[in-house]
N, C-alpha and C positions, 0 to 999 in steps of 0.2 A: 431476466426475470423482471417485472412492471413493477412500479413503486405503488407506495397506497398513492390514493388522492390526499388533498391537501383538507385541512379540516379550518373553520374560521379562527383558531387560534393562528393562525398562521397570517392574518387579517391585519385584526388590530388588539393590542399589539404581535407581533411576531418572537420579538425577545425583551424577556423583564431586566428591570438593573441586576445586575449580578453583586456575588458575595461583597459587600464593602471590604473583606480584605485581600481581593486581588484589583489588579493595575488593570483591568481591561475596562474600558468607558463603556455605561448602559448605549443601548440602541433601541432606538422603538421604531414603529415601522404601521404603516397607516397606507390607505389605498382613496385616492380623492375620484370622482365623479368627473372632476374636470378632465381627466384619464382620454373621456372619448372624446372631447372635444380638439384633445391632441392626435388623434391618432387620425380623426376626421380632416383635418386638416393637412396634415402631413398625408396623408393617401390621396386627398385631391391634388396635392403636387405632384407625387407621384404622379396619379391618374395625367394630367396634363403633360407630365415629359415624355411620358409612352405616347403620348398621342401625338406629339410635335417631331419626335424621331421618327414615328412613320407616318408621314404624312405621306409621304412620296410613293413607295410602293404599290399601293391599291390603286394608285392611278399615275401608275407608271405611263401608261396607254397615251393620258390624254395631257400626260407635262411634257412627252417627249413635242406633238405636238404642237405646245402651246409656247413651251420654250427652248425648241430644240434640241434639246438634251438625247443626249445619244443612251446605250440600254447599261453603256459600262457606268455612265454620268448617275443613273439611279441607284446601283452599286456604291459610290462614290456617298452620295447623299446619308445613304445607311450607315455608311462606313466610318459616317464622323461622330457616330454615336459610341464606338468602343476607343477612336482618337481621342474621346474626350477624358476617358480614363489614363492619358501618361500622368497629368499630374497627382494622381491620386493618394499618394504619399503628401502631397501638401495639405488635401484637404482630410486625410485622417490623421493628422499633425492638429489642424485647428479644431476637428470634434475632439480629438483627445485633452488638450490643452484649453481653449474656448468653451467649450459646450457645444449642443447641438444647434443650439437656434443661433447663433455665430457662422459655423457651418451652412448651416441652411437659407439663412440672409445671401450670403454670398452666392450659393449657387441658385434660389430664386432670380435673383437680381442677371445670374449670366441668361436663365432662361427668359425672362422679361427683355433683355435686350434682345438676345435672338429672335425671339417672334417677331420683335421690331422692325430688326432688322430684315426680316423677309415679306413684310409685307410692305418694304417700298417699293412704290408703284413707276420706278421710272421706266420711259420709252425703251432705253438702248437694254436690247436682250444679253448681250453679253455682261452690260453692270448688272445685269436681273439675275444671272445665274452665277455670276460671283456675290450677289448679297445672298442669294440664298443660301449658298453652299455656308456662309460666313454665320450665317442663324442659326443653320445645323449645328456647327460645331460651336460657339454656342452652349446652345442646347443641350449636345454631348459632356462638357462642359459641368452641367449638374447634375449627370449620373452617378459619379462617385459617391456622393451623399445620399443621393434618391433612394439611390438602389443598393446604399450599403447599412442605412440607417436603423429600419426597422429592427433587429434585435435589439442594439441601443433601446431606443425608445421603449419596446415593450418589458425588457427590463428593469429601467429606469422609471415607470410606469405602471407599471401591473404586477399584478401577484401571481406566486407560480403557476395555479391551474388556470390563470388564463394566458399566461406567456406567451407561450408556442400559438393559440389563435390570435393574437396581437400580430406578432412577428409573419404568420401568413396573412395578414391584412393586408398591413403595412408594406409586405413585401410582393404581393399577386397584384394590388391594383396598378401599380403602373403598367405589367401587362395585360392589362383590361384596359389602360387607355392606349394602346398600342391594337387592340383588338377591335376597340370599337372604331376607329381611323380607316379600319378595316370597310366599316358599314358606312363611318359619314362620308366619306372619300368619294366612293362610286355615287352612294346615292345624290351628293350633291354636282359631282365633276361631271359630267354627259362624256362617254367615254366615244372613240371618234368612230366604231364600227357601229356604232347609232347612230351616228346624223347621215345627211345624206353628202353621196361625195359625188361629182363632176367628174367625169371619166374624160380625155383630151390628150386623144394621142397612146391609148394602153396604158395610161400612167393615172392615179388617183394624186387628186388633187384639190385640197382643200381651200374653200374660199375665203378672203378674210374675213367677216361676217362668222363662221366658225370657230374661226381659231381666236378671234376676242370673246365669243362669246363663250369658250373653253376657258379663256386667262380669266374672264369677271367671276366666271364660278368659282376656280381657285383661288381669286383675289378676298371672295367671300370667305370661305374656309380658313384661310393665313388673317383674314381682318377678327374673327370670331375666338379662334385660338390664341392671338395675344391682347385679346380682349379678357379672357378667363382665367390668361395667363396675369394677367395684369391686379384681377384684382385678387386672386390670392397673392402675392405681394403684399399689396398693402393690408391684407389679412394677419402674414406672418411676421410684417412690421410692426404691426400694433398689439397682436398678444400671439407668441408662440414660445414659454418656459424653457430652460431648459432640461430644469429635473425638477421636482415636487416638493412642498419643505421638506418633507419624510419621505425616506424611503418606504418603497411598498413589502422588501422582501429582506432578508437575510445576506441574500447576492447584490442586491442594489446596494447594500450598506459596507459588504465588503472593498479591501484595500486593493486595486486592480495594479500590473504591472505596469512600467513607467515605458514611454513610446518606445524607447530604444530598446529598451530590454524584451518587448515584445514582439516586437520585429525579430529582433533574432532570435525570440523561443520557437516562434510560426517557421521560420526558415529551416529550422535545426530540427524540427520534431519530426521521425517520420511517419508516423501515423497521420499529425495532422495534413502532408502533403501529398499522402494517399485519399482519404477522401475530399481535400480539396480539387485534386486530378478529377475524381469520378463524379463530383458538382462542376469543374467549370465546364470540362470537353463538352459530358452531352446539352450543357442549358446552352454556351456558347455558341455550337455548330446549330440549336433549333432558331438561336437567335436571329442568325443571320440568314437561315434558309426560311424561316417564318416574312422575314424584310425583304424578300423575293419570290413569295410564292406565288402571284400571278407570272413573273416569270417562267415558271416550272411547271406550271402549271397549262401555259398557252400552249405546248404542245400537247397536250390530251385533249384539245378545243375546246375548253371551261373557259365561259367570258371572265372580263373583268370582275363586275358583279357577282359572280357566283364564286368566283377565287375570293372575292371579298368574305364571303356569311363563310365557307369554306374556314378561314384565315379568322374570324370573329368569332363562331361557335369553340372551336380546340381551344382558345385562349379563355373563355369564356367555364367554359368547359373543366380548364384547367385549374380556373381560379376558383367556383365554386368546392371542387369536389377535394383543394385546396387546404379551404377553410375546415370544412369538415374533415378531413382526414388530420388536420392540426387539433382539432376543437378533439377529437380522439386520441391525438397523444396526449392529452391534456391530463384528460380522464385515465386513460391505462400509460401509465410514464417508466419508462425506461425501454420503451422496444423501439427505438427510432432506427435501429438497422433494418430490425425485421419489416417495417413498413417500406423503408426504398429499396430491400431486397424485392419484397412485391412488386412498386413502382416498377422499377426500372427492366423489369422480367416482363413487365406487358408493355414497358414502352420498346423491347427490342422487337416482341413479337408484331407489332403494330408498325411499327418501320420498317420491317421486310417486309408485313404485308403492302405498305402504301411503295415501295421498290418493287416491287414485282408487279404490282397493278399497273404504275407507269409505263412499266416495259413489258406492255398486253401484244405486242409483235414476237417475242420473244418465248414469253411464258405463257401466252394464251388464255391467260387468266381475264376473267371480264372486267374493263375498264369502264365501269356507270358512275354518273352522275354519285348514286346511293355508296358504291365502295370508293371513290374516294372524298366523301364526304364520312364515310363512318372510320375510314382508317385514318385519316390526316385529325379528325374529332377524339378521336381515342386516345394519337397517341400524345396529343397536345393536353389530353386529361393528366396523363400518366407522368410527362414530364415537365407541368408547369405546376401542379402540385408539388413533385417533390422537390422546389426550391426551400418553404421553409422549413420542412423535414430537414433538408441539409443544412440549411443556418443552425439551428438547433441543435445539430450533433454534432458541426464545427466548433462553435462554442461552450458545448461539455465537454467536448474532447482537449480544450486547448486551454480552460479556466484554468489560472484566473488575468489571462490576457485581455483586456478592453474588448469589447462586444463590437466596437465601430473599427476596431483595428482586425480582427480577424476576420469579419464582411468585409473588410474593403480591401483585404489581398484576394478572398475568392473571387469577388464580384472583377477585381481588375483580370486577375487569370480567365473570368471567363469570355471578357470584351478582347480579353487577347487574344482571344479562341476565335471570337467573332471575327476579331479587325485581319488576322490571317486569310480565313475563310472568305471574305470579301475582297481582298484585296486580291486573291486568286480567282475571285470571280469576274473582276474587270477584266483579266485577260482572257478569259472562257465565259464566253456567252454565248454562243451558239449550240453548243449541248450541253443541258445540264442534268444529266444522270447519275455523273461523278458526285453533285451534290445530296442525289439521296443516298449511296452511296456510302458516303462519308455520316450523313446522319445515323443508317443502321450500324457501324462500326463504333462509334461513339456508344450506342446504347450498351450495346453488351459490351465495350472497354469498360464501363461506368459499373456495369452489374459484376461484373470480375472481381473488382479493386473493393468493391461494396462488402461482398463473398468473405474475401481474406482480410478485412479489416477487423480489429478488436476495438469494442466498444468499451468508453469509460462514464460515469455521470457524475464527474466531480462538484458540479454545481447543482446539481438536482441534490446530492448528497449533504451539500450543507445547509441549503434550502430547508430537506424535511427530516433529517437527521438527527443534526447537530443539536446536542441539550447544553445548555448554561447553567 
């Protein structure tokens, strides 16, 4: 059953001093302006580390190429993006203890090196494709924070009814900058089944004159991105808060469990490890099959380019419809089940359909242009939306454990999901069906464990609740 909405007492202030003869200290609780300028900020990081871990896939084509990278090497490239999560216990160690902008310096500053680090330009291709790979990970590097932060922040920041849309901002755009990587990639890399090729001897053979003039484009792309990279840095070095004088809420001002003890409340509980299972499997296995879709794609003959807008709309797709369906639980609060019961019911449907499209020898089903752009779109709506539906219900389900501590065991469970899933894709590359496959099984895992989970909203409960 939905909660009310929240009313502007809940604003400023949220709680008056209380009886002068009990022991509990007044709270008050204020909501500042500066709010979006934090969130703005921390989402263009985001936006940037989505777009620097895929750089490589949408122009798979034209790095293998330019740097001889073989098709497992792009595998590999993705792959350091869920590598970057083992230490993730260190860095929800310094959000917890530090702050966030602590946190966030640090893994800024790995992202800024990484970019660096892959746009040096030296001759020898083998140093070229070891600094790359060295950027990547990197780069992987500040995901734990990136992509673990946003409830944090929206917490520590925002007032109830606008939580959960904070928390899907903060949390969708870095895959939007992983989407659009999708569009700059192609559009700026000239992919090599466009230019023209030298036939000599039955063999295609690229001239050099090509193949530099394939490296200058990607040199562009890797010069521009730690160019942008570069200067949010000096953005978040020079003003990014940790927390606000005042708390915005009730929950912001509450006493949270201490690192250790929450760690092993997360581990111990089983409900919280049941819908942490049904958020990492399916965002994890999309993650990694989204960072290969021209892959899997090249056998249906969809070019580059069009695996690109393909691979941009679903994410795109997924982040709008995102925001709105958060901007909804906002307003009607306490049904987050029953929204990723929905979610995830049309993201299974939408995953056999795009499995059975692929396999049009088979199923006979029509393999166009339109059906797998509308099924790969769909189900990229269904399941990148409900990421911050699950942040949100991971953290009523598991209050009053730290916000950045409970994101950042999902988020590593789901890179685990990912670094699996790739790491068995460098040794299978030549057919990949198993990979859709594996994606329609995830969904309806995901909608099972959803089904049988019992819902709690302990921190919505003291949010609008609780009377002093």
């Amino acid at each position: 059953m939905g909660a009310a909405s929240s009313t502007e007492g809940e604003r400023e202030p949220l709680i008056f001093p209380p009886n002068p003869e009990t022991s509990i200290q007044p709270v008050y609780s204020r909501v500042y302006g500066r709010r979006w300028l934090v969130l703005t900020l921390f989402s263009l990081l985001a936006f940037m580390q989505g777009m620097v871990w895929n750089t490589w896939g949408p122009i798979q084509n034209s790095a293998i190429h330019a740097y001889d990278f073989a098709k497992s090497d792009i595998a590999v490239l993705v792959l350091w993006g869920p590598v970057g999560f083992t230490p993730w216990l260190l860095f929800m160690w310094l959000m917890d203890k530090k702050g966030l902008r602590a946190s966030l310096l640090l893994s800024v500053f790995f992202m800024v090196m990484g970019a660096a680090l892959r746009s040096v330009p030296v001759p020898d291709l083998q140093l070229r494709r070891w600094l790359i790979h060295g950027g990547q990970l990197l780069n992987g590097l500040a995901g734990p924070t990136i992509m673990s932060a946003g409830p944090l922040l929206s917490t520590t920041w925002f007032a109830p009814d606008q939580r959960a849309t904070a928390t899907a901002v903060a949390s969708l755009v870095s895959y939007l900058g992983a989407a659009c990587s999708f569009i700059v990639g192609p559009l700026l890399v000239p992919a090599p089944n466009d230019t023209t090729r030298v036939m000599v001897a039955q063999a295609v053979v690229w001239t050099d004159t090509q193949i530099s003039h394939i490296r200058d484009r990607i040199q562009l792309v890797l010069y521009a991105e730690f160019g942008m990279v570069a200067v949010l840095f000096a953005a978040v070095l020079f003003y990014f808060p940790s927390r606000p004088p005042m708390p915005p809420s009730v929950a912001a001002a509450s006493q949270r469990l201490r690192y250790s003890s929450s760690i092993c409340r997360l581990l111990s509980n089983f409900r919280f490890l049941m819908i942490a299972l049904a958020y990492a499997v399916p965002t994890g296995v999309v993650a990694g099959w989204s960072g290969v879709l021209d892959m899997i794609l090249t056998p249906a003959r969809v070019s580059q380019v069009d695996a690109g807008w393909i691979g941009f709309w679903s994410i795109v797709g997924g982040c709008v419809f995102g925001v709105a369906m958060a901007r909804f639980a906002d307003s009607i609060r306490g049904m987050l089940k029953l929204i990723l019961v929905l979610m995830m019911a049309g993201a299974s449907l939408a995953s056999t359909w795009f499995t059975l499209t692929c396999l049009t020898r088979l199923t006979h089903l029509p393999s166009t242009a339109a059906t797998l752009y509308t099924s790969c779109i769909v189900l990229g709506i269904f399941i990148n939306s409900s990421v911050p539906i699950f942040f949100e219900l991971l953290i009523e389900t598991v209050y009053p454990v730290p916000e950045g501590i409970t994101c950042g065991v999902v988020t590593f469970l789901g890179n685990l999901v990912t670094g699996c899933l790739l790491f068995f894709l460098t040794f299978y590359t030549t057919e990949l069906s198993w990979l859709n496959w594996c994606l329609t099984g995830s969904c309806a895992f995901s909608l099972v464990l959803i089904l049988f989970f019992r819902e709690s909203y302990d921190r919505l409960y003291l949010d609008v609740f609780v009377s002093v």
